[in-house]
VOGU-3710 file (C-alpha; in Angstrom, 3 decimals, decimal comma):
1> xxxxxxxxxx> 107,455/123,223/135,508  110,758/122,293/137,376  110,032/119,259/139,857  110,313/120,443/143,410  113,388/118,829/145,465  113,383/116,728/148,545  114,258/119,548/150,957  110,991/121,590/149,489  108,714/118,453/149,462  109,912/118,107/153,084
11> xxxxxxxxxx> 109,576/121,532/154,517  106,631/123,577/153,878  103,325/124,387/155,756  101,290/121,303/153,919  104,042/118,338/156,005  103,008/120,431/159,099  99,397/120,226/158,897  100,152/116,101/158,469  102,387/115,744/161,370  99,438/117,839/163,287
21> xxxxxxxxxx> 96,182/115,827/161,628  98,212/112,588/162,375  98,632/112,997/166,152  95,246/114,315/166,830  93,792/111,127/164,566  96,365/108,707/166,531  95,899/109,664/169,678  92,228/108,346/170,505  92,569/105,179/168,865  95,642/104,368/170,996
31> xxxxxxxxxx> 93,710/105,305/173,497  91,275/102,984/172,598  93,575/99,943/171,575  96,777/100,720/174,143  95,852/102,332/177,605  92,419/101,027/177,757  93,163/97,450/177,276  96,345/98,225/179,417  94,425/99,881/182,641  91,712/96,976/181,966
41> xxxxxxxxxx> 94,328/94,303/182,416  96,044/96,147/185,746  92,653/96,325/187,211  91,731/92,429/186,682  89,554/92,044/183,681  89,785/89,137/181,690  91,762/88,412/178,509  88,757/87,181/177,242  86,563/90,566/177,872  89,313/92,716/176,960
51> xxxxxxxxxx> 89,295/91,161/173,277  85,715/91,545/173,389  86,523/95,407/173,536  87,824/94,902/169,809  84,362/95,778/169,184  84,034/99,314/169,929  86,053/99,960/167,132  83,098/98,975/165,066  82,265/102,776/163,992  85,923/102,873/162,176
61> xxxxxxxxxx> 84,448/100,241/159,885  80,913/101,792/159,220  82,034/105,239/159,048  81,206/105,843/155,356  78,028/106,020/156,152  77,647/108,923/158,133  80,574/110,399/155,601  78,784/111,921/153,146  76,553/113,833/155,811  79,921/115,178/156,444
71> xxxxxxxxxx> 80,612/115,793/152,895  77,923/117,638/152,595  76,819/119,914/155,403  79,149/122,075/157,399  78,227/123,516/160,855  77,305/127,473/161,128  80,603/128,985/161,378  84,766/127,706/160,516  83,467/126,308/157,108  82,912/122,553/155,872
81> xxxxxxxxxx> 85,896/120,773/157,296  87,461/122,751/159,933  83,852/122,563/161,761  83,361/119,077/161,903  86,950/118,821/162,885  86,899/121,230/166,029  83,732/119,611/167,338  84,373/115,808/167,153  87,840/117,112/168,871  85,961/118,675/171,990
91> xxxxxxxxxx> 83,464/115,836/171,785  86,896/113,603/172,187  88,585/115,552/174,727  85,932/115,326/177,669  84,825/111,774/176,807  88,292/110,756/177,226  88,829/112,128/180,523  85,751/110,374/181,750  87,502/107,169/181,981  88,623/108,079/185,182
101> xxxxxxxxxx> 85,919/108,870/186,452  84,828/104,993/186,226  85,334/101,678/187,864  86,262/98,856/185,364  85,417/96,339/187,795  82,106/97,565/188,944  81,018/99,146/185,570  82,027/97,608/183,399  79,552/98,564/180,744  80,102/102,135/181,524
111> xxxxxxxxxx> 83,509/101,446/180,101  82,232/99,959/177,166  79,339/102,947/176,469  82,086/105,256/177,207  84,908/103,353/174,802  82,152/103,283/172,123  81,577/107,247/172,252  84,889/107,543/172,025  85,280/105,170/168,897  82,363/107,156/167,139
121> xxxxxxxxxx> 83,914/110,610/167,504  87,139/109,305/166,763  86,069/107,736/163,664  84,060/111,408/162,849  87,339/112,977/163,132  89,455/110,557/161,007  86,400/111,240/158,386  87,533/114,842/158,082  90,923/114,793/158,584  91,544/112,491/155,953
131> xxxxxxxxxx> 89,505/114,341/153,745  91,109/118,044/154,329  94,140/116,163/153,598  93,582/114,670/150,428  92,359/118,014/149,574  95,195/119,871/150,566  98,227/117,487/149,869  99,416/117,715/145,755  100,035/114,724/143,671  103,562/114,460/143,906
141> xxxxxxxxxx> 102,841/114,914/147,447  100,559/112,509/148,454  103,489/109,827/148,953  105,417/111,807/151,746  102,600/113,139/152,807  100,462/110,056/154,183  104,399/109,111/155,709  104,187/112,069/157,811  100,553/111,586/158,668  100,913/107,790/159,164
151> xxxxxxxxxx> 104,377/108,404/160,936  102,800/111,424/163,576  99,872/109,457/163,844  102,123/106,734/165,441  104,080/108,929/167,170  100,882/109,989/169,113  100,556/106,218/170,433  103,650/107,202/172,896  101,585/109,278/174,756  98,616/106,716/175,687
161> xxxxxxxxxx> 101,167/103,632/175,592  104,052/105,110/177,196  103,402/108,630/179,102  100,393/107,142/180,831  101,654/103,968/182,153  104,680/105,655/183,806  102,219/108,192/185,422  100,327/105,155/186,200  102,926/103,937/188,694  102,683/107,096/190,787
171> xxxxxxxxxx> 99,489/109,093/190,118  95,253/108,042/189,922  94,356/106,491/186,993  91,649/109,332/186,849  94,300/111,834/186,634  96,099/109,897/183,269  93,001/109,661/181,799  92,638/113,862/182,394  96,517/114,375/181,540  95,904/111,923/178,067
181> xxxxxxxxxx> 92,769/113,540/176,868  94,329/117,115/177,331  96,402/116,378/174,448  93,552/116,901/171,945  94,094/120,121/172,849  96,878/119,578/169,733  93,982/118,921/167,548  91,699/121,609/168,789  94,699/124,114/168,134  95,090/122,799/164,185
191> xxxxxxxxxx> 91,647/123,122/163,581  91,462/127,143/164,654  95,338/127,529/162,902  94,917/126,555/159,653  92,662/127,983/157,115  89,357/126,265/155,064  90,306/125,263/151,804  88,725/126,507/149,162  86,507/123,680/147,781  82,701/124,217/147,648
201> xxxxxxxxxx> 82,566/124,141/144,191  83,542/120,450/144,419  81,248/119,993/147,059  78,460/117,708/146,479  75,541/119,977/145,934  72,694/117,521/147,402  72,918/114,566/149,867  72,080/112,048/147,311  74,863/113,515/145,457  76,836/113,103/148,229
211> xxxxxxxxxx> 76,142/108,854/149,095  75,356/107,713/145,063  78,647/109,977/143,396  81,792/108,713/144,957  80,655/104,826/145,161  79,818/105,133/141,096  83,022/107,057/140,469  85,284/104,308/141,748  83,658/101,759/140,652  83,334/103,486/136,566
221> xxxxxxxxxx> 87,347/105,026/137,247  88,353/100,972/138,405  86,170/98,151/136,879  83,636/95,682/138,906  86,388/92,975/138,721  89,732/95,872/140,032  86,907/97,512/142,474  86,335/94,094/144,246  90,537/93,544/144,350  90,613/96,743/145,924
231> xxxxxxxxxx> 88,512/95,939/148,382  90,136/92,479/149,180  93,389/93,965/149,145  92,609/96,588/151,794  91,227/94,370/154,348  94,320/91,362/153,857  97,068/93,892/154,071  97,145/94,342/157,620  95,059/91,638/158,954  97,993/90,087/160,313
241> xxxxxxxxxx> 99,439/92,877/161,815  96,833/94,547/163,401  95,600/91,138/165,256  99,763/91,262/166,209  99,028/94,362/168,296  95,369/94,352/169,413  96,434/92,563/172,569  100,180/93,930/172,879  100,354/95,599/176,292  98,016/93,171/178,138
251> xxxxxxxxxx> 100,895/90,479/176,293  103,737/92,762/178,096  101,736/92,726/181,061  101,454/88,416/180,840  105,383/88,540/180,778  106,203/90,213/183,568  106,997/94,033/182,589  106,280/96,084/184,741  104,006/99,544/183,740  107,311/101,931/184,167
261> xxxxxxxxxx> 109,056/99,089/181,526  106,190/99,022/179,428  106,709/103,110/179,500  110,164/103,391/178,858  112,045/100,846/177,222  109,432/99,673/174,775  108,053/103,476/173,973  111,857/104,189/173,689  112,981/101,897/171,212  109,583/102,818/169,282
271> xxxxxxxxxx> 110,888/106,331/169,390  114,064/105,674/167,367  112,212/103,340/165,154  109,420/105,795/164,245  112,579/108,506/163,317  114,598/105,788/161,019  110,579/104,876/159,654  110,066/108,156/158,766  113,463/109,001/156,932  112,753/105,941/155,192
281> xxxxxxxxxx> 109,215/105,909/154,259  109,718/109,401/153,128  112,543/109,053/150,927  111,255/105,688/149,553  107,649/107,617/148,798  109,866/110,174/146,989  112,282/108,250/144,968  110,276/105,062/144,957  106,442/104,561/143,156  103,996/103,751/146,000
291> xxxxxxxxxx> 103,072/100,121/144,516  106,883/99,514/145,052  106,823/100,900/148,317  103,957/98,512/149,443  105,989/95,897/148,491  108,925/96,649/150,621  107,028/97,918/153,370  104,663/94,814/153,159  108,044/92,564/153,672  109,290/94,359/156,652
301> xxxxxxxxxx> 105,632/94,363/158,658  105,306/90,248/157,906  109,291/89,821/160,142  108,031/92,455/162,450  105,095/90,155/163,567  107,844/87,658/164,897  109,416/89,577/166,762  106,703/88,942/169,501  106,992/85,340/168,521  110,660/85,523/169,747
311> xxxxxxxxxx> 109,855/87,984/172,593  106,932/85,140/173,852  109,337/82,421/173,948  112,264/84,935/175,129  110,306/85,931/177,933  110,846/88,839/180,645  113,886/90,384/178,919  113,986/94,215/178,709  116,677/94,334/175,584  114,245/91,693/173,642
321> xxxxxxxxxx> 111,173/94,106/174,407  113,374/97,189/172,990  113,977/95,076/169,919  110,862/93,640/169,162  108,799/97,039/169,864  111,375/98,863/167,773  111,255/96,994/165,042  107,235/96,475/165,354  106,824/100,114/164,934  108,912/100,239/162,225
331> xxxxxxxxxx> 107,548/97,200/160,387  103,677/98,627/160,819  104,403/102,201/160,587  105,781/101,719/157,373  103,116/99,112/155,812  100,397/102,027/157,325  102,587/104,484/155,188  101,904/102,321/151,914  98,675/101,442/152,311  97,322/105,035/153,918
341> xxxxxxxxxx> 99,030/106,560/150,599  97,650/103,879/148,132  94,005/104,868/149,567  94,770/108,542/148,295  96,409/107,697/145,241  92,928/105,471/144,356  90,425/108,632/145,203  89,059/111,139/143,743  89,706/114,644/145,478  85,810/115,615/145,063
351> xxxxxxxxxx> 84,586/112,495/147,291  87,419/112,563/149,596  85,661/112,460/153,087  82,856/109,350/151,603  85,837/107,263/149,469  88,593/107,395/152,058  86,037/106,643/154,818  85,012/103,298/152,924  88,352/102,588/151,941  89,928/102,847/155,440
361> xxxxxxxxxx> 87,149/101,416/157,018  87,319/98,214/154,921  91,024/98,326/156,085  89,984/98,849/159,672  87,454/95,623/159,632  90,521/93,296/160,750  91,011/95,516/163,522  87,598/95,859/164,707  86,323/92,051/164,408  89,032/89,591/163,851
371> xxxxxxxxxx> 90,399/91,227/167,078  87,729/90,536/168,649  88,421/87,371/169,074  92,324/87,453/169,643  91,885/87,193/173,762  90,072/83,772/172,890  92,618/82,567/170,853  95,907/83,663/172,766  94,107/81,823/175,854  93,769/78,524/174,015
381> xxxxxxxxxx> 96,851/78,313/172,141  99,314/80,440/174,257  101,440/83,712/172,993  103,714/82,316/170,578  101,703/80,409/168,370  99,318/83,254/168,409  102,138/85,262/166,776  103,033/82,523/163,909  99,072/82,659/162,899  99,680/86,361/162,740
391> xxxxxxxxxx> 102,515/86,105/160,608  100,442/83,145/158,174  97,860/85,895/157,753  99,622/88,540/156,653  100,395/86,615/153,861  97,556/86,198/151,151  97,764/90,429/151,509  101,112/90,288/149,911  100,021/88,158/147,560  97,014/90,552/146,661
401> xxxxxxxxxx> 100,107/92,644/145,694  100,271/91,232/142,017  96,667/92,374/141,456  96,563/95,800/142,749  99,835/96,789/142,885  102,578/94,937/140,872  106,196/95,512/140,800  106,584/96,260/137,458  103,934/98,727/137,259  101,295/99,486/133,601
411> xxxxxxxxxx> 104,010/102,004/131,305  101,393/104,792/131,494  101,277/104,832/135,598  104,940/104,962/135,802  104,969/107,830/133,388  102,272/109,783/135,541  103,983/109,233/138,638  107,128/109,994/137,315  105,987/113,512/135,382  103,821/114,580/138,954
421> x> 107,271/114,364/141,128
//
């Protein structure tokens, strides 16, 4: 069977459905991680509580274990995945909006109840999305596809971290919230567009099935001793990165930009970095294996980190923003790519929605607690030596690298990877 070529990998339905299941899985944890934190800071909350926020994040890491109720029961009508899908969307796009309908200063723990809702459905979503992914996205395409997905799903991070803050300047804060959660709308429309794949008899047939099958097929497919430097590997990889960015507009904020800055110059250059990210991540997916890929994408997220080392100790300087946010997207969009596409590459297409759930949310613990405590530490050793410990931890996940994914890669992967292109 002829291999396809890089113009047919790129355009057909399947890259559509990514760039779609991306920005409708991007767009609430921006939310969550960008505007909130932003709005938070604008109105007068602490440093110090907005870190503390890091913790609402808390159902990306435990996910799995609502997963395989996902796995295995479907509501009454659209079939297994595109009903859980069109209902955590809804659930997303009215919780959302009632942001603005709250005062952070007064209610604090409203905010938090209400960020926390948000968290869970968004996590619900990402359980399914991932999942009709993996099931719809071929071998040879699993590479490019993930870039897509990885590379929409950033693109959707303009919208809460860019669109909002410019409407922000002239318009209610309830009326962003109400303009930001219509775009679920994009999600709500992919769910009722594309079609239920046909994989019920895949489907676990009982829920015990469902929780005891996927964690004993990766651990009999990898080895006790692999399993566990899975594992490690996923949670190092972007430890240092996503601390970077858990407290980056509230940091914009400290240096003087103002929200219409924030809006357009940074989100601008983040544009243009996202479009050479995606040309690149794509054609290195395609041409490249995806260990390699980790490897160079792994290099480029470590110098993106000090870029807001430089921009600390730079200061209010709209040029240095557009450089370090350009090159920040570019740096973790593409070490997202590699790692969102390694997670695929190490399931198994019948536990999809249980194995990508653990495996993301063991990448998302970083995010969820060591974040947590990123406002403390930015407050007692200032910006720019915040940013070198980023950069230190980033580190021991390169090194993981040898382990999981080495350079020079076993003869009979390369062969596979070469004979599914």
């Amino acid at each position: 069977m002829q291999s396809p070529t890089f113009k047919q990998a790129i355009f057909n339905r399947r890259m559509l459905i990514c760039i779609f299941t991306g920005f409708s899985s991007g767009l609430p944890l921006f939310i969550l991680y960008q505007l909130v934190p932003g709005w938070l800071r604008s109105e007068g909350v602490s440093l110090t509580e907005i870190g503390l926020f890091s913790l609402i994040g808390i159902p990306y890491v435990w996910k799995f274990i609502w997963s395989p109720l996902m796995d295995r029961y479907s509501l009454p009508v659209m079939g297994r995945r595109r009903s859980w899908m069109l209902l955590t969307q809804i659930l997303l796009l009215f919780s959302i909006a009632g942001f603005g309908f709250v005062d952070p200063i007064m209610n604090i723990w409203s905010v938090a109840y209400l960020a926390a809702a948000v968290a869970f459905f968004s996590a619900s979503q990402d359980i399914v999305l991932d999942a009709y992914r993996r099931e719809l996205l071929p071998e040879h395409e699993l590479g490019l596809g993930n870039s897509i997905h990885v590379q929409a799903y950033r693109l959707s991070g303009l919208v809460p971290g860019s669109l909002a803050f410019i409407l922000a300047d002239h318009i209610s804060w309830q009326a962003v919230f109400i303009i930001v959660a219509a775009f679920m709308l994009i999600g709500i429309v992919l769910s009722l567009a594309i079609k239920e794949l046909n994989t019920e008899e895949i489907a676990p047939k009982t829920l015990k099935q469902a929780v005891v099958l996927p964690f004993k097929d990766f651990i009999n497919s990898q080895g006790i001793k692999a399993a566990l430097q899975v594992v490690l590997f996923l949670f190092l990889y972007k430890l240092g990165d996503n601390m970077a960015t858990a407290l980056q507009t509230p940091f914009f904020i400290d240096l003087g930009f103002t929200k219409t800055e924030i809006g357009v110059v940074a989100k601008t250059a983040s544009m243009i970095a996202m479009t050479i990210g995606l040309a690149l991540g794509g054609l290195v997916m395609i041409k490249m294996s995806i260990n390699r890929a980790l490897w160079l994408f792994g290099f480029v997220q470590i110098i993106s980190i000090l870029g807001f080392a430089a921009l600390a100790e730079i200061g209010h300087n709209t040029y240095a923003l557009a450089m370090a946010m350009g090159f920040e997207y570019l740096g973790v969009g593409l070490g997202a790519a590699g790692i969102t596409a390694f997670i695929a590459k190490n399931t198994n297409p019948a536990f999809a929605a249980t194995q990508i759930a653990l495996f993301t949310a063991i990448a998302a613990l970083p995010r969820t607690f060591a974040n947590a405590t990123t406002g403390i530490i930015v407050e007692q050793i200032g910006w720019t030596n915040f940013y070198f410990m980023c950069t230190a931890l980033a580190i021991p996940g390169m090194l993981m690298l040898f382990k999981v994914a080495p350079w020079r890669e076993p003869f009979q992967q390369k062969q596979q990877e070469v004979a599914q292109r």
